[in-house]
C-alpha positions as CSV (number, residue, x, y, z in Angstrom):
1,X,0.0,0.0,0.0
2,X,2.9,2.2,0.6
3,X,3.6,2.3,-3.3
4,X,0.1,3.3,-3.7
5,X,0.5,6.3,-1.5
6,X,3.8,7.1,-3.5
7,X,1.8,7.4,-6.7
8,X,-1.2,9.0,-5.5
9,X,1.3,12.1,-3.9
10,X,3.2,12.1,-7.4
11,X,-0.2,12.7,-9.1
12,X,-1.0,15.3,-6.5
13,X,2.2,17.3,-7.3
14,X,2.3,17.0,-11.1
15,X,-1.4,18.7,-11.0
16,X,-0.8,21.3,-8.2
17,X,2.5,22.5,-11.1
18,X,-0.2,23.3,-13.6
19,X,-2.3,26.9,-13.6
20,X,-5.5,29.0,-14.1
21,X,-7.5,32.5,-14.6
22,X,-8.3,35.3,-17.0
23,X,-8.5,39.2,-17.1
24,X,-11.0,42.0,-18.7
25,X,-10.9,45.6,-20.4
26,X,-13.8,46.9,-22.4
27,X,-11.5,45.1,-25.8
28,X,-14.6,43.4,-27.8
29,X,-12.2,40.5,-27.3
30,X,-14.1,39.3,-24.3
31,X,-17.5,40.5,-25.0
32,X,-19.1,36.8,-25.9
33,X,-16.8,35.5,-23.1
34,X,-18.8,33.4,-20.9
35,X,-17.4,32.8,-17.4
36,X,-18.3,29.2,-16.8
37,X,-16.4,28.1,-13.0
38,X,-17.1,24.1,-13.3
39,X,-16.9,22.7,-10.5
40,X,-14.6,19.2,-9.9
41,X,-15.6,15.8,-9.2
42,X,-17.3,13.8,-11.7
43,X,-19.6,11.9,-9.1
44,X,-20.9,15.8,-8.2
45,X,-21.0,16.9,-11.6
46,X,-23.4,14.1,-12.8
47,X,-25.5,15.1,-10.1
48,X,-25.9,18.7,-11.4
49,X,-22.9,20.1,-9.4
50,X,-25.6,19.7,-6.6
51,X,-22.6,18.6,-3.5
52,X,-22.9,21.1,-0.8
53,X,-24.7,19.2,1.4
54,X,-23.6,15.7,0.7
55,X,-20.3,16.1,-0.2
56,X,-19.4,12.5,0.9
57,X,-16.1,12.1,-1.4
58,X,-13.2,13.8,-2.3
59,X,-14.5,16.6,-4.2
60,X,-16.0,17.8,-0.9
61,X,-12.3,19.9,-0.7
62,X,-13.9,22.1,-2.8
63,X,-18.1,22.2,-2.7
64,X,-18.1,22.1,1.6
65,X,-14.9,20.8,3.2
66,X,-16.8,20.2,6.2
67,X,-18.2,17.1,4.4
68,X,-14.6,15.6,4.5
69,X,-15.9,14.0,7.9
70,X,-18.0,11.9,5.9
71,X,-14.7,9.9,4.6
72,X,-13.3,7.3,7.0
73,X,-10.5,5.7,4.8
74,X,-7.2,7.2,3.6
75,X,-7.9,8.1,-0.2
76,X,-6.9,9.9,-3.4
77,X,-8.6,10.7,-6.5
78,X,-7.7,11.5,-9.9
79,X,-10.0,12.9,-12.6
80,X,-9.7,14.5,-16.1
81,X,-12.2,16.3,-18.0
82,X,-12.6,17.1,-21.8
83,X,-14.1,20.7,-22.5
84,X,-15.6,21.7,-25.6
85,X,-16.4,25.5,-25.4
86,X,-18.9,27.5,-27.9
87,X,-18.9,31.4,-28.1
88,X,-21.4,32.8,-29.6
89,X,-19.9,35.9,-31.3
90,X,-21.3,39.0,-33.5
91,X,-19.5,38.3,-36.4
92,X,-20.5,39.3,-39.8
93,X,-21.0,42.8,-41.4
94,X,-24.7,42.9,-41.1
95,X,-24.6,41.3,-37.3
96,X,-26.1,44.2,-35.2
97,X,-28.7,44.6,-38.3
98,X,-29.8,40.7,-38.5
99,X,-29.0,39.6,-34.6
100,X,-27.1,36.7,-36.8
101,X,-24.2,35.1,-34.6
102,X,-21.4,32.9,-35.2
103,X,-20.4,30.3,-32.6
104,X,-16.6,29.9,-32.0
105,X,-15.8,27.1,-30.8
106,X,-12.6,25.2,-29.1
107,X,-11.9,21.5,-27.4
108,X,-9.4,21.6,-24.2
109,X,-8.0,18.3,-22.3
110,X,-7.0,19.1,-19.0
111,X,-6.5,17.5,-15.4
112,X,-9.6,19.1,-13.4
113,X,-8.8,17.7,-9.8
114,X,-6.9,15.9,-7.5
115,X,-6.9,14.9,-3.8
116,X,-5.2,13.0,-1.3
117,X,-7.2,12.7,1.7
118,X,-6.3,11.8,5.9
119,X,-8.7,11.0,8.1
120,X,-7.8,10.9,12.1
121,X,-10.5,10.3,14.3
122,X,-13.2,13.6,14.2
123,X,-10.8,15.4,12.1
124,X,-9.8,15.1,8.6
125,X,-6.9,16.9,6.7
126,X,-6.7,16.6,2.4
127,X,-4.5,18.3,0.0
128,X,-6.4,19.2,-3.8
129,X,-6.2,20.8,-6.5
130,X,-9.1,22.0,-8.6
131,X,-9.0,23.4,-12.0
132,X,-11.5,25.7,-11.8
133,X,-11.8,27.2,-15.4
134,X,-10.4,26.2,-18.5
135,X,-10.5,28.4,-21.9
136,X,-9.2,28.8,-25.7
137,X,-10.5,30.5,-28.2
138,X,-10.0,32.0,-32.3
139,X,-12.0,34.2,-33.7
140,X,-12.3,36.6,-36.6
141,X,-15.1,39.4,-36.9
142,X,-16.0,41.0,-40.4
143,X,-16.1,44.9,-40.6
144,X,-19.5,45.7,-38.7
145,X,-22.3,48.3,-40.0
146,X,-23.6,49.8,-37.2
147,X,-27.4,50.6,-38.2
148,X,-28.9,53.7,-39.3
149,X,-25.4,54.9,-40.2
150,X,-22.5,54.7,-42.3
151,X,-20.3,53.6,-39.4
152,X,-18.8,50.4,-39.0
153,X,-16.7,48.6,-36.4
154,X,-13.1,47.7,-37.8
155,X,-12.2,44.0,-38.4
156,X,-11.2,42.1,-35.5
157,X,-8.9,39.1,-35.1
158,X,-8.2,37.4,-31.8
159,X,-7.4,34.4,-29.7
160,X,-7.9,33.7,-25.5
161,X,-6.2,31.0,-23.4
162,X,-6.9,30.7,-19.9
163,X,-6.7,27.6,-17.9
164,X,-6.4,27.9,-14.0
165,X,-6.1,25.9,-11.1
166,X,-6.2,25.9,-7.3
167,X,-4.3,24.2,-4.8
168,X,-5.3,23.6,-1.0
169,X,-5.0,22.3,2.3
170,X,-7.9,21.0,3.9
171,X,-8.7,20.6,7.8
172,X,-12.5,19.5,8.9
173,X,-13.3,18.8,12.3
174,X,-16.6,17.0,13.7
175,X,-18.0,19.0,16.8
176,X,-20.7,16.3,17.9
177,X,-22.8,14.0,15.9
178,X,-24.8,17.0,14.2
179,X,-22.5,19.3,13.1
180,X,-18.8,19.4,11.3
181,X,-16.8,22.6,10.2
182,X,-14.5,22.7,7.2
183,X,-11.7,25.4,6.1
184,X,-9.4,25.2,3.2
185,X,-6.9,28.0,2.3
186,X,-4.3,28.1,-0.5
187,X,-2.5,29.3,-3.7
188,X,-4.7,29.8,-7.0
189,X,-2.2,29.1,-9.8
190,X,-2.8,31.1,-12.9
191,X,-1.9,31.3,-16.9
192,X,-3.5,33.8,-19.4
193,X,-2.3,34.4,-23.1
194,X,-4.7,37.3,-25.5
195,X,-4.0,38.7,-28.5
196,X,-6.4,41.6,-30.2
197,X,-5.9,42.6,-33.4
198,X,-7.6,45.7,-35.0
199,X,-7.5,45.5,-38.8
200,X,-8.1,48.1,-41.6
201,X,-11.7,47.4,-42.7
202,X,-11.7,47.1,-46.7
203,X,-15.1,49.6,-47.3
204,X,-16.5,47.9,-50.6
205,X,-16.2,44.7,-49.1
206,X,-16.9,44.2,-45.4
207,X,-16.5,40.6,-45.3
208,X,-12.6,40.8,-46.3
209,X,-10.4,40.7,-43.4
210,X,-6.9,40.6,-44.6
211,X,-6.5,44.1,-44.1
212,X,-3.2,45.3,-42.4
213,X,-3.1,45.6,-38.5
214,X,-3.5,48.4,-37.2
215,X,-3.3,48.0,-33.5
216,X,-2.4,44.9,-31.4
217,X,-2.9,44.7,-27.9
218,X,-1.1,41.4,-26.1
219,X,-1.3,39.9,-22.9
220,X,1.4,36.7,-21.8
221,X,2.3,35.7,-18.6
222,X,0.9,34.3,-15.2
223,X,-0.2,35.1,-11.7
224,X,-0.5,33.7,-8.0
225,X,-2.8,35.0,-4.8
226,X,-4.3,33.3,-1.6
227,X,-7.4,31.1,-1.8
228,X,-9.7,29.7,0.7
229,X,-13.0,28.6,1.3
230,X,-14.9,27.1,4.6
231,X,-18.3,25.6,5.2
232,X,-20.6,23.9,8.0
233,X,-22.7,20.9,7.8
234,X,-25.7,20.0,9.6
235,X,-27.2,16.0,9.9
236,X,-30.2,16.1,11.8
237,X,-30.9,12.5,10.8
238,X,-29.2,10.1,8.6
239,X,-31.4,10.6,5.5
240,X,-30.9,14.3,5.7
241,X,-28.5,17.2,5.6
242,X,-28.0,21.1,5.2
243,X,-24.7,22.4,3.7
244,X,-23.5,25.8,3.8
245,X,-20.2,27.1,2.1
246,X,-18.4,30.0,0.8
247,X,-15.5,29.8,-1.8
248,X,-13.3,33.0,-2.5
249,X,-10.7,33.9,-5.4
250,X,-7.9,36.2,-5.4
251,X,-7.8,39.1,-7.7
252,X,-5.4,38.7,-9.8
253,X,-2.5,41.5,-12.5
254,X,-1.7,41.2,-15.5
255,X,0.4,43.5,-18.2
256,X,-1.2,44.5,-21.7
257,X,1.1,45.5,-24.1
258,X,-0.3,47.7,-27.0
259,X,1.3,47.9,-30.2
260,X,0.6,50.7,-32.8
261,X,0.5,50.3,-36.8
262,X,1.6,46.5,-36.7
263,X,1.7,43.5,-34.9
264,X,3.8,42.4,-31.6
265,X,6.6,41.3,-34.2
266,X,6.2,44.6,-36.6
267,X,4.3,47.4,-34.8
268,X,5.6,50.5,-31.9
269,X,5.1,49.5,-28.9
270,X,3.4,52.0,-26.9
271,X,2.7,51.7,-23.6
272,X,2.2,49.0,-21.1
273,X,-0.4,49.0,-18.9
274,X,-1.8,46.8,-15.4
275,X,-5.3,45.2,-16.2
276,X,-6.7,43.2,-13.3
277,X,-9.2,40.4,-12.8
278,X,-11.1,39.5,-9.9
279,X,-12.5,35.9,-10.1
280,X,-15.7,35.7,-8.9
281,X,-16.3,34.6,-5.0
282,X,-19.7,32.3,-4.7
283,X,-22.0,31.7,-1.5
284,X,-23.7,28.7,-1.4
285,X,-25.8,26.6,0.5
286,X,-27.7,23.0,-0.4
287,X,-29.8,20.2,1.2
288,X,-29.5,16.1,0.7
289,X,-32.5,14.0,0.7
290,X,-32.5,10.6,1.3
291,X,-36.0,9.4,1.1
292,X,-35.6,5.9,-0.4
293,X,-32.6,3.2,0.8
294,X,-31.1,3.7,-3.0
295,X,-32.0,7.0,-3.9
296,X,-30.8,10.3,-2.9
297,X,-31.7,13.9,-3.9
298,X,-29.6,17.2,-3.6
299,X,-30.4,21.0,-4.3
300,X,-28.1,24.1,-3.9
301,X,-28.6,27.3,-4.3
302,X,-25.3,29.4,-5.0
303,X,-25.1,33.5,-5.4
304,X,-22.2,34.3,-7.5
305,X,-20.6,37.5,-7.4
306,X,-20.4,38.4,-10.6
307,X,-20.0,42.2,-10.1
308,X,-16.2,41.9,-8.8
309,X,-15.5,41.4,-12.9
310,X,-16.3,44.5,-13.6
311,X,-15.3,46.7,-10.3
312,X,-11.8,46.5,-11.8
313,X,-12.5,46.8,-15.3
314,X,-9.9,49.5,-17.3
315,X,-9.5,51.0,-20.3
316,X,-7.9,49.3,-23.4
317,X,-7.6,53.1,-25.2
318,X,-8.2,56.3,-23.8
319,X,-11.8,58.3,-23.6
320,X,-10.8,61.4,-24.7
321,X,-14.3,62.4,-24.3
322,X,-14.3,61.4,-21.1
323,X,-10.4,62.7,-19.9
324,X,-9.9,58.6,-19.4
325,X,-6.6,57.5,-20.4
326,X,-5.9,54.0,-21.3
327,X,-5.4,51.6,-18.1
328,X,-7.5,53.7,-16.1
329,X,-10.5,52.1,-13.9
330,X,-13.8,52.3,-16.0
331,X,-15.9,50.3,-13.6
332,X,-18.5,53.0,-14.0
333,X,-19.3,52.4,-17.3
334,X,-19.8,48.8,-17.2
335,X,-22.2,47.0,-14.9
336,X,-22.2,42.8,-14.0
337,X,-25.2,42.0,-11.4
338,X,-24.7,39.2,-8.9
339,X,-26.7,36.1,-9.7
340,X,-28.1,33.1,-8.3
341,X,-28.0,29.7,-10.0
342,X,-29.6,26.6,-8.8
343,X,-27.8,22.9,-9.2
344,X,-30.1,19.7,-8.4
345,X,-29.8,16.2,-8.9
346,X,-30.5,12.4,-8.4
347,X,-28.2,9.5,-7.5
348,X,-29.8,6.0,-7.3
349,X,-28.0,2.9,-6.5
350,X,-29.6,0.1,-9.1
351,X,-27.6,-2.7,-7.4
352,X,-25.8,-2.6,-3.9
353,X,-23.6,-5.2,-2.5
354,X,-19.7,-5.3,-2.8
355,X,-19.7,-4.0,-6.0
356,X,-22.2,-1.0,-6.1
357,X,-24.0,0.3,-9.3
358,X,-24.6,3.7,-9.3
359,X,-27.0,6.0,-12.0
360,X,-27.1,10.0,-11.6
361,X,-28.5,12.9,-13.2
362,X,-29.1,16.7,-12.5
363,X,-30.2,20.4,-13.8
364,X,-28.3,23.4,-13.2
365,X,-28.5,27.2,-14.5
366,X,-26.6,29.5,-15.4
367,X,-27.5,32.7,-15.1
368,X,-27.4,35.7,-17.9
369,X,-24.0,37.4,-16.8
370,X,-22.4,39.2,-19.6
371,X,-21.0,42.6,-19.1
372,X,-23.8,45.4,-19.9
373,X,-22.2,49.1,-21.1
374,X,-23.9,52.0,-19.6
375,X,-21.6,54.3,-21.0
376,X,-22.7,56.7,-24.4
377,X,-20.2,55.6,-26.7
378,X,-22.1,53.4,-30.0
379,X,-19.0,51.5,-31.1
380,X,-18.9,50.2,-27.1
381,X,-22.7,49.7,-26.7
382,X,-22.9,47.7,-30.1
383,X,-20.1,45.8,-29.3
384,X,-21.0,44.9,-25.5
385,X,-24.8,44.9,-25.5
386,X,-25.9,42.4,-28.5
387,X,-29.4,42.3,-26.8
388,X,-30.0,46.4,-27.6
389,X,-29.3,46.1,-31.2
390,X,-29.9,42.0,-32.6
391,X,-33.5,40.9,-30.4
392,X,-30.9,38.0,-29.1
393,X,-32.2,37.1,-25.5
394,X,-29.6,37.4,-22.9
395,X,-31.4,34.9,-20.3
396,X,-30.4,32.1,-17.9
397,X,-29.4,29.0,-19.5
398,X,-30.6,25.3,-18.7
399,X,-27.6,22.6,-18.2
400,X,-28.3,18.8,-18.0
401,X,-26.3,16.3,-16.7
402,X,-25.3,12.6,-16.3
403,X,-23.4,9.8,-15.0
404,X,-22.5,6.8,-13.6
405,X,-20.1,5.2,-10.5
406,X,-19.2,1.9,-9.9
407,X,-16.8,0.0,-7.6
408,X,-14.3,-2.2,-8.8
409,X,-13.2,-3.7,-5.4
410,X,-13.8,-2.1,-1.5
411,X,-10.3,-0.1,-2.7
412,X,-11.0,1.3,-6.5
413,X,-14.3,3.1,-7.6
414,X,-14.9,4.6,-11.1
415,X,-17.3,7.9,-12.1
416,X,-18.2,9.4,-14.9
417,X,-20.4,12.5,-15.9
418,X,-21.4,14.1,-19.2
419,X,-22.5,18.0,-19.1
420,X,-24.4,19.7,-22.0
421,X,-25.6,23.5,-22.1
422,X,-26.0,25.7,-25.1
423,X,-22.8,26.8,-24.4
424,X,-20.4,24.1,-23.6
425,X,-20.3,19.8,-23.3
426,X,-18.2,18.8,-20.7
427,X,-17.0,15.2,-19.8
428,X,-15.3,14.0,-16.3
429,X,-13.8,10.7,-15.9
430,X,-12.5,10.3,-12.4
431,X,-11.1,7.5,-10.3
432,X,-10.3,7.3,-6.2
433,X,-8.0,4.5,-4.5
434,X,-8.9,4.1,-0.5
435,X,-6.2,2.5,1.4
């Protein structure tokens, strides 16, 4: 078993080196960015990311770490996750006329969590890492008419990467047979590459978009800052529980470089410039039913604090209008609401025994979030509020997922889930070792 240990530690480490997160001006480069924080743990996941109040397994690091009383064995899980992103994206020359969008799209293969797990007596301690959001994107957008005018929007080229992780220690304690208490605090990793590239728009044929650049703006490099999250659970009876939790992300800094008449490569470099992003933070809290032997049933309800994008939102150019120069805070002119988005789900066991059978399935939302301009400018309020100008319903989105477990031996269990939304399919294959 000693080996065993060895292995599961070397997995730990190899996915605590990777990293995550992603940063925002008013560029049209992240205007159809959807900020979608998946949560880990395959077995929660095919549930509807519905875990705050069962959170019996690993993942619990992450949902309520006070669940990690629930574990009673020595364990570590690994897990991977295929992403395959769509963005929907104003894109052609008669977009803001039409409301006609192109969807963007881009696969990603990445670890998504990790844990190694200690239980002694009422308390438990775990190390984890959780990739918490994972992005790449190309896209190209046509000169734009903007209607009722002879103005357009100039040709756009561009490309995201962002992939982030978090890495934590974990420490729940049992205070009597109703109630636990869970804390984990630690280092969010982080990696973000952008490029934006303004092109000269070719007049008598918007469609063309070879034109030469004309400005580039570029954004390489990484980040780190302090995580932590905590959360209480209450089990008034063995076939029910309450969950609470709270999970909260560093902001993070990043440098913009612009370039003028050309590309990083062939243009002036003009100035450099601090943008900043503030993942963000989410309060949650959820209930687990267990009305039938085999069947369980979970609901959370988590507010997600979506306005902490835009508090540190700058500018990508100045406003002379305005007296802004580029880099400077333009929070003001840009509004994110906080939202809340419910998870809920279904596990039944169809056959019990040694080697359990398990089927799940959930519903989750996610709610309208994109960054709405309140400023005056028309180039900006085109560009950022596709709802004013295309009849496209900005709305809260359904998600629908599934999945299955199974045990291979007391020691080695299997789960899988499959997520689908209008935005992104997601799949999890995980797989924990108890010692």
């Amino acid at each position: 078993m000693k080996g065993y240990r060895i292995i599961s530690l070397f997995i730990i480490f190899i996915f605590a080196s990777l990293s995550f997160v992603f940063s925002q001006t008013d560029e049209e480069l992240y205007q159809g960015f959807q900020f979608q924080f998946t949560a880990p743990g395959a077995r929660a996941m095919a549930m509807g990311g519905a875990f705050i109040a069962l959170a019996d397994d690993t993942s619990a690091a992450f949902f309520n770490p006070a669940g990690l009383v629930n574990l009673d064995k020595s364990q570590s899980t690994a897990e991977f996750k295929l992403d395959s992103i769509i963005t929907p994206r104003a894109a052609e020359w008669n977009s803001f006329t039409t409301g006609t969008l192109t969807e963007f799209s881009g696969d990603i293969v990445s670890p998504s969590f990790g844990s190694f797990v200690f239980p002694f007596g009422n308390i438990t301690a775990a190390i984890s890492v959780a990739n918490t959001i994972s992005y790449y994107e190309e896209f190209a957008l046509e000169t734009r008419l903007l209607p009722g005018t002879t103005d357009t929007l100039n040709p756009i080229k561009g490309m995201l990467d962002l992939d982030g992780y978090t890495f934590a220690l974990s420490v729940a304690l049992r205070l009597n047979d109703f109630w636990a208490f869970g804390a984990s605090a630690g280092v969010s990793l982080t990696s973000l590459t952008t490029t934006n590239s303004i092109l000269a728009a070719n007049l008598s044929d918007y469609s063309d978009i070879s034109g030469a650049v004309i400005s580039e703006t570029v954004v390489g490099g990484s980040d780190t800052g302090m995580f932590f999250n905590f959360g209480f659970l209450f089990t008034p009876s063995q076939s029910f529980k309450l969950g609470v939790s709270f999970n909260h992300y560093p902001p993070m800094t990043y440098s913009q470089d612009l370039y003028l008449s050309g590309t990083q490569v062939t243009g002036l470099h003009f100035n450099t410039i601090e943008i900043n992003f503030d993942t963000p933070d989410r309060l949650g809290a959820g209930l687990m039913w267990n009305p039938l032997e085999r069947l369980i049933l979970t609901a959370d309800g988590i507010l997600m604090f979506y306005s902490q994008i835009t508090d540190v939102m700058v500018a990508s150019s100045d406003y002379d209008a305005l007296g802004i120069e580029r880099g400077n805070n333009i929070a003001a002119l840009f509004e994110h609401k906080d939202k809340l988005e419910i998870h809920a789900g279904l596990e039944y066991m169809v056959t019990a025994g040694e080697n359990p059978f398990c089927l799940r399935a959930g519903i989750f939302t996610i709610a309208e979030h994109r960054a709405v301009y309140r400023g005056t400018d028309p180039a900006l309020s085109y560009g950022w509020n596709p709802a004013d100008y295309s009849g496209q319903i900005q709305e809260t989105v359904f998600g629908f997922t599934g999945g299955l477990g199974f045990s291979l031996s007391d020691s080695v269990s299997i789960n899988a889930a499959y997520v689908t939304t209008d935005y992104y399919q997601q799949g999890l294959l995980s797989a924990t070792l108890k010692f």
